[in-house]
MIROTI-335438 format. One record per residue: residue in three letters; x, y, z of N, C-alpha, C in turn. Coordinates in steps of 0.2 Angstrom, whole numbers, padded with zeros to 4 digits, always signed. Layout:
% MIROTI-335438
AlaXYZXYZXYZ;...
This chain:
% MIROTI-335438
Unk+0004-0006+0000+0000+0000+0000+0004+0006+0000;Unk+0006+0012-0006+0006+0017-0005+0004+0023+0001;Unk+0008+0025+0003+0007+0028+0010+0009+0039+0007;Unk+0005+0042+0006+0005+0048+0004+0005+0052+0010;Unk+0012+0057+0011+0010+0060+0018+0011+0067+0018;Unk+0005+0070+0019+0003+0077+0017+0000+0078+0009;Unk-0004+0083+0012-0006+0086+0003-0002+0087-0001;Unk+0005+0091-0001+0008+0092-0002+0013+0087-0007;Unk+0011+0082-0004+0015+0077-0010+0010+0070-0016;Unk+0003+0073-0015-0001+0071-0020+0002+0074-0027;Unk+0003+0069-0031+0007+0070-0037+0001+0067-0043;Unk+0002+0071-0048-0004+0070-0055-0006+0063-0055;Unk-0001+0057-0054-0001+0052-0056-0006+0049-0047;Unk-0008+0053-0044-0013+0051-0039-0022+0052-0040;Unk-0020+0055-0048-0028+0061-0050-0031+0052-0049;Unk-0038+0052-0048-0043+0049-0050-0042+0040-0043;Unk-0049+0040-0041-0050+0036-0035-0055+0034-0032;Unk-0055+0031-0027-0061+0027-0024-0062+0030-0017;Unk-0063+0034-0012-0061+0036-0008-0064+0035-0003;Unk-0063+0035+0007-0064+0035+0009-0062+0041+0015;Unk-0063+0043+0018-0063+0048+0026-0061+0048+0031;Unk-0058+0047+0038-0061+0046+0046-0053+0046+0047;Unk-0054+0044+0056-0049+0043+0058-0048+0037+0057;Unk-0053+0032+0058-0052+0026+0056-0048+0022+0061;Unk-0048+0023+0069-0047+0021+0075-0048+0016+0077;Unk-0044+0010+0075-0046+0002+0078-0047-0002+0071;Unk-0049+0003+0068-0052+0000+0060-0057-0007+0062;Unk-0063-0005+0068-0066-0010+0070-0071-0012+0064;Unk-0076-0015+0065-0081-0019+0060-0085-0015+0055;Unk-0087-0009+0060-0091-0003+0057-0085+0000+0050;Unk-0079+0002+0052-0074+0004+0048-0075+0001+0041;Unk-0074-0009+0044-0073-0012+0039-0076-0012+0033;Unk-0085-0011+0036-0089-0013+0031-0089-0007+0026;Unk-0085+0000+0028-0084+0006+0024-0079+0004+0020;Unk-0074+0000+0022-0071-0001+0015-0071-0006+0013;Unk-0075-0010+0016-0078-0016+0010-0079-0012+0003;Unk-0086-0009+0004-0089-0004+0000-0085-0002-0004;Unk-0080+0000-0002-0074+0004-0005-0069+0001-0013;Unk-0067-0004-0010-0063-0009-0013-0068-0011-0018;Unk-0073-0014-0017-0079-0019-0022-0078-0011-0027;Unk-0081-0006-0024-0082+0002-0030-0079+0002-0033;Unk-0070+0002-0030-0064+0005-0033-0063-0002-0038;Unk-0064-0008-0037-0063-0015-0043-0069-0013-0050;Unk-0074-0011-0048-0079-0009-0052-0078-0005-0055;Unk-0075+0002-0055-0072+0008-0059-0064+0009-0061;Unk-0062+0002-0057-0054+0002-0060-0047+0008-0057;Unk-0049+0009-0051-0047+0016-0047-0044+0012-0045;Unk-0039+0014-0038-0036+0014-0031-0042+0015-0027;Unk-0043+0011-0022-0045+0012-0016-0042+0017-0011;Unk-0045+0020-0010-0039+0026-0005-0043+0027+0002;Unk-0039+0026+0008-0042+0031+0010-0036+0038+0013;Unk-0041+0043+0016-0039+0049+0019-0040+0050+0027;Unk-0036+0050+0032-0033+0050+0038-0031+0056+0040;Unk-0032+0059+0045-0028+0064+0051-0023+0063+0054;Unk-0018+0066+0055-0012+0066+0061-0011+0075+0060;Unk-0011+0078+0068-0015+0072+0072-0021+0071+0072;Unk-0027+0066+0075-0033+0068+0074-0036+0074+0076;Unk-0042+0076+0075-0044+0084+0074-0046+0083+0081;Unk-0048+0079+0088-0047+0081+0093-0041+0082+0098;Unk-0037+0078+0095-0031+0079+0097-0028+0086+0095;Unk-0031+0090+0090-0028+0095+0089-0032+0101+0092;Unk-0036+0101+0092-0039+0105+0095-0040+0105+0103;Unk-0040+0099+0106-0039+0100+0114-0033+0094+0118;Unk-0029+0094+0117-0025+0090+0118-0026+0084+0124;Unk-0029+0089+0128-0029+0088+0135-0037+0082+0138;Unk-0042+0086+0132-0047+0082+0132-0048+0077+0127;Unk-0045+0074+0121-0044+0069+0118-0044+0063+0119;Unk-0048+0058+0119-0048+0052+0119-0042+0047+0115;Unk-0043+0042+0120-0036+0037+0119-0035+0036+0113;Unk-0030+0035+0110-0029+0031+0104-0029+0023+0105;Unk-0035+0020+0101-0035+0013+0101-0028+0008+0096;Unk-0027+0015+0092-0022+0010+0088-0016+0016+0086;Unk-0010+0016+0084-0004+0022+0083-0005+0020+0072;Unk-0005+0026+0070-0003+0027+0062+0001+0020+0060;Unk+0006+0017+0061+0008+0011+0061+0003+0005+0058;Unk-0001+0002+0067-0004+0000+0065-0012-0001+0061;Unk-0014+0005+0063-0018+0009+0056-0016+0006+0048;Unk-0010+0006+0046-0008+0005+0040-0006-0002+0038;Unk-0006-0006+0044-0007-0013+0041-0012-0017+0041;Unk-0018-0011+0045-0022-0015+0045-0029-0014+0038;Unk-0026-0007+0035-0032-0004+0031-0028-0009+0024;Unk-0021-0012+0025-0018-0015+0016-0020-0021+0018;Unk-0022-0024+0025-0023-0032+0025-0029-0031+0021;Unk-0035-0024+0022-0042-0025+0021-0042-0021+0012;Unk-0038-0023+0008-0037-0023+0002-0037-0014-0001;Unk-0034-0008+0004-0035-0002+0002-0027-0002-0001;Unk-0025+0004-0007-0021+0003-0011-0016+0009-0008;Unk-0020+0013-0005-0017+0022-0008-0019+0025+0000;Unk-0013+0026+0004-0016+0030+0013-0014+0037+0011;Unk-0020+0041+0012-0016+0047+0012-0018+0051+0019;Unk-0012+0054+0022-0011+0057+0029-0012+0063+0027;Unk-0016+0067+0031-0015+0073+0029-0013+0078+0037;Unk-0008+0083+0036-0007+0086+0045-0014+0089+0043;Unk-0019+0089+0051-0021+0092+0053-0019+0097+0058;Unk-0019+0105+0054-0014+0111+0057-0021+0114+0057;Unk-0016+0120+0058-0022+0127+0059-0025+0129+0050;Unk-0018+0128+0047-0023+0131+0038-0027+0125+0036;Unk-0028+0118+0039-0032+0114+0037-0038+0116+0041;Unk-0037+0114+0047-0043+0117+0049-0049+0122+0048;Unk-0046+0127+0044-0051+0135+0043-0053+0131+0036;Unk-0052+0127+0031-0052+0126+0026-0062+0123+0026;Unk-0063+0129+0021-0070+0130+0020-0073+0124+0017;Unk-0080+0120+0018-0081+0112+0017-0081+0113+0007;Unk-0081+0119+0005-0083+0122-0002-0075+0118-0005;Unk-0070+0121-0001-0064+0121-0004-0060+0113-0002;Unk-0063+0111+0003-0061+0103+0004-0066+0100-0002;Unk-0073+0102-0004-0073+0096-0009-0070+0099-0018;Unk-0071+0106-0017-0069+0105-0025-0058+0107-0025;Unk-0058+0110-0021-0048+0110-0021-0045+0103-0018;Unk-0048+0101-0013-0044+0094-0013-0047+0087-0016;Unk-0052+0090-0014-0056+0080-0016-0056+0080-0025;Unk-0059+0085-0026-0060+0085-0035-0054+0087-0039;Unk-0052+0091-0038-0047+0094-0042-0039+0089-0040;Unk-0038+0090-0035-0030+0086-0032-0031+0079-0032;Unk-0036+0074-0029-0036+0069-0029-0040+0064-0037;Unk-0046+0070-0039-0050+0066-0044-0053+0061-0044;Unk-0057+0065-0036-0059+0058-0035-0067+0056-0039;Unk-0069+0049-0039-0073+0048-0043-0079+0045-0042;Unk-0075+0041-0034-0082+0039-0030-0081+0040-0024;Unk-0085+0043-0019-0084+0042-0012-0087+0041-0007;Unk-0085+0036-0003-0089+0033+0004-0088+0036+0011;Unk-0094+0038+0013-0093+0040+0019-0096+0037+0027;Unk-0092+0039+0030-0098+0035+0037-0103+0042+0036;Unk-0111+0039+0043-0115+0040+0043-0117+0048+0049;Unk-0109+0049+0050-0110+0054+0055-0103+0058+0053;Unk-0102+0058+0048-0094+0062+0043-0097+0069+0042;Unk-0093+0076+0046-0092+0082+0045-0089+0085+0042;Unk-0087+0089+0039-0081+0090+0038-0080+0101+0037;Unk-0075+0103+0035-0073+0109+0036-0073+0112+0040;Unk-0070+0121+0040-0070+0123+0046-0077+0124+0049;Unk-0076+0123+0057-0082+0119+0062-0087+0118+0059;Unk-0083+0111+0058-0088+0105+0056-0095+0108+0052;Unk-0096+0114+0048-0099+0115+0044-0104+0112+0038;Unk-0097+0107+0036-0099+0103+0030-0104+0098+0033;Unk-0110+0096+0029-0113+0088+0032-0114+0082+0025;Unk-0118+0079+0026-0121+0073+0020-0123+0078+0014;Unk-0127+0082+0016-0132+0087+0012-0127+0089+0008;Unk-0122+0094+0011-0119+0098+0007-0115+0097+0003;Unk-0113+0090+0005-0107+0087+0001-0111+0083-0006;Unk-0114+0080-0004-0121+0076-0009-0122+0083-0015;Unk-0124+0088-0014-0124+0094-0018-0119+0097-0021;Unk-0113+0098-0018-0107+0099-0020-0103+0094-0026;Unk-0105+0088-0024-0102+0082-0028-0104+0082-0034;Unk-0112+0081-0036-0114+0082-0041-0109+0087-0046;Unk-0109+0095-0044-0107+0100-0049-0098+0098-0049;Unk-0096+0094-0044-0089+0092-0046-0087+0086-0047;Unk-0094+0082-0050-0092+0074-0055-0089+0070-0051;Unk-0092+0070-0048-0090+0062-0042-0098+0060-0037;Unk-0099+0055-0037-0104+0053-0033-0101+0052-0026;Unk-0107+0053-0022-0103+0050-0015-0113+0047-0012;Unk-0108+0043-0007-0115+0039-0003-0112+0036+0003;Unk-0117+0037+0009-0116+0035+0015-0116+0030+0019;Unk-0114+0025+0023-0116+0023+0024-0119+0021+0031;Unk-0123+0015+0034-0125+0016+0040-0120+0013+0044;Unk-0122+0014+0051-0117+0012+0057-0120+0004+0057;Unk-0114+0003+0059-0113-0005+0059-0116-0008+0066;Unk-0120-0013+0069-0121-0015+0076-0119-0022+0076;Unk-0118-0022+0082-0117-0029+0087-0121-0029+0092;Unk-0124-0034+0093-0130-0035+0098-0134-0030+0101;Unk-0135-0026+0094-0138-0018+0096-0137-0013+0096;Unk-0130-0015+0096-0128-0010+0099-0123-0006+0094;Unk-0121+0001+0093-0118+0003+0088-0111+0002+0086;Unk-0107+0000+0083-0100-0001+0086-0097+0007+0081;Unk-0093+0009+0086-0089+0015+0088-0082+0015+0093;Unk-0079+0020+0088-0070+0018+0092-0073+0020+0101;Unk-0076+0027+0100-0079+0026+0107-0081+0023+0112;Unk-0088+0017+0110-0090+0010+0113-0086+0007+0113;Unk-0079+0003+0109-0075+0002+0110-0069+0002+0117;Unk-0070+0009+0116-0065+0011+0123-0068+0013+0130;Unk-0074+0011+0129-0080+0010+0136-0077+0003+0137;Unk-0078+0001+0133-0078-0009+0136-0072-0008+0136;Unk-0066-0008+0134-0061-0009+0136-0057-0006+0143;Unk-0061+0000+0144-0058+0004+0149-0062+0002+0156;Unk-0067-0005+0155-0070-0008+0159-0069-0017+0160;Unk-0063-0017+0158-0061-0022+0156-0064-0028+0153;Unk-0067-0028+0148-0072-0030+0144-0072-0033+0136;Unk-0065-0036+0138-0059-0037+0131-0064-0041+0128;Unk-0069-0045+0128-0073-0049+0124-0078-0044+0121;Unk-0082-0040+0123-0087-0035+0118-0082-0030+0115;Unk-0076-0028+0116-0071-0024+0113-0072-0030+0106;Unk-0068-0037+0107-0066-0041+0105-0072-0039+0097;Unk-0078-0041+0100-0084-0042+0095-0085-0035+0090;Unk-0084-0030+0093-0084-0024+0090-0077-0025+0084;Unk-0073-0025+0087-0064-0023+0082-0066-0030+0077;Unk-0069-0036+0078-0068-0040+0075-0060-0045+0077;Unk-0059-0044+0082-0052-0047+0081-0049-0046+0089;Unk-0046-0047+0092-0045-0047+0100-0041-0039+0099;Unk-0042-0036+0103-0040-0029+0104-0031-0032+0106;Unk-0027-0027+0102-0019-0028+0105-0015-0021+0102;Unk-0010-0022+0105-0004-0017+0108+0002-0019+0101;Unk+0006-0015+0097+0011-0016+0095+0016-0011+0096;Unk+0022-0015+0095+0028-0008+0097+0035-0013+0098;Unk+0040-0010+0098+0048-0012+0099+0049-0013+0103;Unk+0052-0020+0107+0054-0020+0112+0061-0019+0114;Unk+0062-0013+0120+0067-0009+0120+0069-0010+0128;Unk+0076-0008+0130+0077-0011+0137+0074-0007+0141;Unk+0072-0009+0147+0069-0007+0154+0074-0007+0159;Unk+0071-0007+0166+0076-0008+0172+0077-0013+0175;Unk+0076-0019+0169+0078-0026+0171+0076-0029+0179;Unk+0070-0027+0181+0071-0026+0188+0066-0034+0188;Unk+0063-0036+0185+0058-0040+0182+0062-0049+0184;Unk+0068-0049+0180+0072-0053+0181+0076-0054+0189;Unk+0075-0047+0191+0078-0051+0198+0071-0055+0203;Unk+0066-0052+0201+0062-0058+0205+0060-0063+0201;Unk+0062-0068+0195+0062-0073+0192+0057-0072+0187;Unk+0054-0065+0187+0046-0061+0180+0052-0059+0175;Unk+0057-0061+0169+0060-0054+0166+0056-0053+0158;Unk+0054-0047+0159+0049-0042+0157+0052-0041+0148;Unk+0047-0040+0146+0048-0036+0138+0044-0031+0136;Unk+0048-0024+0137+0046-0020+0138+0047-0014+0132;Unk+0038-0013+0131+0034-0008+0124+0033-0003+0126;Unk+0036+0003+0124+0036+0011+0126+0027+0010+0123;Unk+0023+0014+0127+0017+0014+0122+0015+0021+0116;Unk+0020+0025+0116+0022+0032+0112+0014+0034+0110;Unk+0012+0034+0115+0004+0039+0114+0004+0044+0121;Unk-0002+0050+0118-0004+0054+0126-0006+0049+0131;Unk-0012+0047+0129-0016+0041+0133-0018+0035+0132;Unk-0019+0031+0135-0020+0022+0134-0026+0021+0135;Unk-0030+0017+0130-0036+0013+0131-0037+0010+0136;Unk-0032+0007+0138-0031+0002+0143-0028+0002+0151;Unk-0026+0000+0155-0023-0001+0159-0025-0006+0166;Unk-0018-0011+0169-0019-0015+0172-0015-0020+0170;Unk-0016-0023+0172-0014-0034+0171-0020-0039+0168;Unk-0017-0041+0162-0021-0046+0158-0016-0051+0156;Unk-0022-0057+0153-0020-0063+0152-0016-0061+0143;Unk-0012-0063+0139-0009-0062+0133-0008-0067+0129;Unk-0007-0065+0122-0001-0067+0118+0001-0064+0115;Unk+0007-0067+0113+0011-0063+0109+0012-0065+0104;Unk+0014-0062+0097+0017-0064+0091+0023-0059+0088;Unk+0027-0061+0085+0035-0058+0084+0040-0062+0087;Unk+0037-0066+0092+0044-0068+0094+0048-0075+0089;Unk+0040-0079+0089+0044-0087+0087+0039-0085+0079;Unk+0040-0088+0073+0039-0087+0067+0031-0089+0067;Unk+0025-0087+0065+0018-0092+0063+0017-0094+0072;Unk+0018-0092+0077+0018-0093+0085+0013-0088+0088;Unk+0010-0088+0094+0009-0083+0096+0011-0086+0102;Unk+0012-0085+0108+0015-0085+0114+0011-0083+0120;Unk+0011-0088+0128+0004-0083+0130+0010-0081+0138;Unk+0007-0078+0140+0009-0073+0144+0004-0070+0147;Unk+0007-0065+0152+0003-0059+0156+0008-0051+0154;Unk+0003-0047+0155+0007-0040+0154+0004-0037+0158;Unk+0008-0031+0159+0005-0024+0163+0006-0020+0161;Unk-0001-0017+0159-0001-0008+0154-0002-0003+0162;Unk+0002+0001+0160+0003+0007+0165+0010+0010+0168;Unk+0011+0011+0176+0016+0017+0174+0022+0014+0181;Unk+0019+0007+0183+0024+0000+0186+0025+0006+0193;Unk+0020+0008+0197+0021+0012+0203+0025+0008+0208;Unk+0026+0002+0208+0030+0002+0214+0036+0002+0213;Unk+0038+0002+0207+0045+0004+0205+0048+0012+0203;Unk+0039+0016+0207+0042+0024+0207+0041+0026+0197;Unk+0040+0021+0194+0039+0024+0187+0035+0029+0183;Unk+0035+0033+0180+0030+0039+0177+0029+0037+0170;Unk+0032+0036+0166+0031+0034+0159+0026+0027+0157;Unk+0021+0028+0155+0015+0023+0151+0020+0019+0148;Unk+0021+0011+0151+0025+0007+0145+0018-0001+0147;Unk+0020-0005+0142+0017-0011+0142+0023-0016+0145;Unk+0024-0019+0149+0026-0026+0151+0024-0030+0149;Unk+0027-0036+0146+0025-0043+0143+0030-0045+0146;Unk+0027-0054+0151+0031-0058+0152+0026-0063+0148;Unk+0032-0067+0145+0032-0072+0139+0033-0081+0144;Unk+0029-0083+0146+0028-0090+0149+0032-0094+0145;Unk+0040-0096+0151+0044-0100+0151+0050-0099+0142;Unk+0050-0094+0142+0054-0088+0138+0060-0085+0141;Unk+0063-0086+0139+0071-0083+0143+0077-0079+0135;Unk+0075-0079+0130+0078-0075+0124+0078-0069+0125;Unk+0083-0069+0122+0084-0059+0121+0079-0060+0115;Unk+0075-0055+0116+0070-0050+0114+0071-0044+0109;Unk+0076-0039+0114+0078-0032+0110+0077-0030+0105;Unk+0074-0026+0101+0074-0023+0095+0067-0027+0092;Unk+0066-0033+0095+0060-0036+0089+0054-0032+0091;Unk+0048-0033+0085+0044-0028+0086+0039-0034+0086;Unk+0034-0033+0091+0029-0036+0092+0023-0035+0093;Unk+0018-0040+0093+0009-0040+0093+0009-0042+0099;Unk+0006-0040+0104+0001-0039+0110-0006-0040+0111;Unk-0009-0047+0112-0016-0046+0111-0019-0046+0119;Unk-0022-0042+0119-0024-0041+0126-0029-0045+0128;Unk-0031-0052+0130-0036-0056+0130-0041-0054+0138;Unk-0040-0056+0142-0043-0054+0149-0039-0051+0154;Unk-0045-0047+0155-0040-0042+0162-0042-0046+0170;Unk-0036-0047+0169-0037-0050+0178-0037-0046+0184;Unk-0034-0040+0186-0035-0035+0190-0030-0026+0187;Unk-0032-0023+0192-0031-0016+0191-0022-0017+0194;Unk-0020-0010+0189-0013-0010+0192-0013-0008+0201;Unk-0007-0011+0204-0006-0006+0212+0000-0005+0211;Unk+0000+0000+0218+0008+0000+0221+0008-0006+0225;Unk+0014-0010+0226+0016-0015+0232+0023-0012+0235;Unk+0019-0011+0242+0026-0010+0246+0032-0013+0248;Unk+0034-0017+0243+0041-0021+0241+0040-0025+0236;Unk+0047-0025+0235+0047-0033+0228+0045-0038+0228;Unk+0045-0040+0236+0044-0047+0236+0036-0048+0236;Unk+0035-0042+0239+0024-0044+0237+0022-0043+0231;Unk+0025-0042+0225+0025-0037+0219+0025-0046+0218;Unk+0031-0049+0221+0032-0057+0216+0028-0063+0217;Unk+0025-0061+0222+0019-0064+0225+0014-0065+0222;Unk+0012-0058+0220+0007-0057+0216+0007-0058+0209;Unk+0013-0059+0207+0015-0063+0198+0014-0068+0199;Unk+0015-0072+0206+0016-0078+0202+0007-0082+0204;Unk+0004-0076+0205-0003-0078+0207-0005-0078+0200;Unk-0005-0071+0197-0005-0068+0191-0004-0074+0187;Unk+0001-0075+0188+0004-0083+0181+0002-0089+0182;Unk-0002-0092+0187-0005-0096+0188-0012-0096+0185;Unk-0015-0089+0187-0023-0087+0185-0021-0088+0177;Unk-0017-0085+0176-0018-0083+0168-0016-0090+0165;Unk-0013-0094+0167-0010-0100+0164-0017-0104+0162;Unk-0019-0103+0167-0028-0109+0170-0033-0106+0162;Unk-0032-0098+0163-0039-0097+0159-0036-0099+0152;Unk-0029-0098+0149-0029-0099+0143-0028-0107+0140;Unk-0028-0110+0146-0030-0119+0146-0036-0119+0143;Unk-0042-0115+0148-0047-0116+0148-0052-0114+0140;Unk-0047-0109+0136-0049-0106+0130-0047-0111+0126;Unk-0043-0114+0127-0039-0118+0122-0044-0126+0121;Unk-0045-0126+0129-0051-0134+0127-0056-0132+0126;Unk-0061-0124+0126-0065-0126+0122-0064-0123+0115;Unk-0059-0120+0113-0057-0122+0105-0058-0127+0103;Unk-0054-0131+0104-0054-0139+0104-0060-0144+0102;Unk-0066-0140+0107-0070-0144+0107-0078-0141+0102;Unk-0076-0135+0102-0082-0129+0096-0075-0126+0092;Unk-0071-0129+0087-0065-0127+0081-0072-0121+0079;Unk-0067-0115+0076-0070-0111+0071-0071-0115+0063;
């Protein structure tokens, strides 16, 4: 997949497409079904599937402070929209001259004219220009006089209920990794480089691999059951981790901890998938090491038991 980053590097040879919109955070089910749409269109008119992204997203830019978690980093984001058949990412900075940008000159200066595009698919709650002005209507009107068609579609449910990056990070920040699960389509997980720590994991016989999480804020937090994938080839590996900031070791920086069940390799440098399966409890401070290793190794026993448990009834209902 082509990766385009900024307007400024849309080149002739990008005129004419299939195209999509959002932030696209988690790229859960609802996402999906948008670029189903997308991909079937763009095979039908012989375009590139494209879609168009934020960095940073618009409420990240506009209130830093009160912006919600990121479910997944640009990274992720971009393997996950080529696995689902998209050609073409374009990133665009969301600045202050984007922002002012009138809904009139978002569709006919960038969408029509720069991009060319030919078809476009939106979600069902897509605004756009400066404050959120532009809506369905205007754009639908708009598009006509600049020869592209656009169509909306509806919000995707799960048992009712709407799936949204939002709902998403309700259940998740409730530790509710199975209805997160249902929504994302896929177990919610963490990716990133494993980089050295303070080693301190290893002196109570837990040693740690440790993933800066290079965000403001975290969906997540606490101790859960895992696996991992990067370490061993076509493997995923089960384990326990702790998302947060390891208080009893005085720590400030958000990183993820992975212990890899009966694992002892150097790690360093590999980059890894983290699926977050069950939260077994909240992070704490322990007033020493030695109750910190207490509680791991209660931790590694629960979490051993339940991933038995997942696995026999695998076993016995296979997909």
């Amino acid at each position: 997949m082509e990766l385009i980053r900024g307007i400024h590097n849309i080149r002739d040879r990008h005129q004419g497409c299939v195209l999509t919109i959002g932030n696209f955070d988690g790229v859960h089910l609802g996402h999906q079904q948008v670029l189903t749409r997308v991909v079937k269109k763009a095979n039908e008119l012989g375009a590139p599937p494209t879609v168009l992204l934020f960095e940073p997203q618009p409420r990240e830019f506009f209130s830093v402070d009160q912006a919600p978690a990121r479910l997944m980093r640009l990274r992720d984001k971009y393997i996950q929209l080529a696995r689902l058949g998209v050609e073409r990412l374009l990133v665009v900075n969301f600045n202050t001259k984007f922002a002012e940008m009138t809904p009139h000159d978002f569709i006919h200066n960038l969408l029509a004219e720069q991009l060319g595009v030919k078809f476009l698919v939106i979600g069902d709650n897509f605004r756009f220009g400066a404050k959120r002005q532009g809506d369905f209507c205007y754009l639908q009107q708009e598009a006509t006089a600049a020869q592209f068609d656009v169509v909306s579609t509806h919000s995707f449910c799960v048992s009712e209920q709407r799936v949204s990056s939002t709902a998403i990070r309700y259940e998740l920040k409730n530790g509710e990794q199975k209805s997160a699960e249902q929504m994302l389509g896929r177990p919610y997980s963490i990716s990133g480089r494993i980089s050295h720590g303070k080693k301190l994991g290893r002196t109570i016989g837990f040693p740690t691999a440790n993933v800066p999480l290079k965000r403001i804020v975290s969906p997540v937090s606490g101790v859960y059951v895992v696996k991992v994938s990067g370490v061993k080839e076509n493997q995923w590996l089960g384990g326990i981790a702790n998302v947060g900031t390891r208080p009893t070791v005085d720590g400030v920086r958000q990183q993820l901890e992975v212990y890899i069940f009966d694992f002892t390799e150097d790690l360093y440098g590999r980059y890894v998938e983290v699926q977050l399966l069950h939260k077994l409890r909240d992070e704490k401070k322990f007033s020493a090491l030695n109750k910190l290793k207490v509680q791991i190794e209660l931790d590694d026993q629960t979490a051993r038991a339940w991933l038995s448990d997942q696995d026999n009834v695998e076993s016995i209902h296979p997909e």
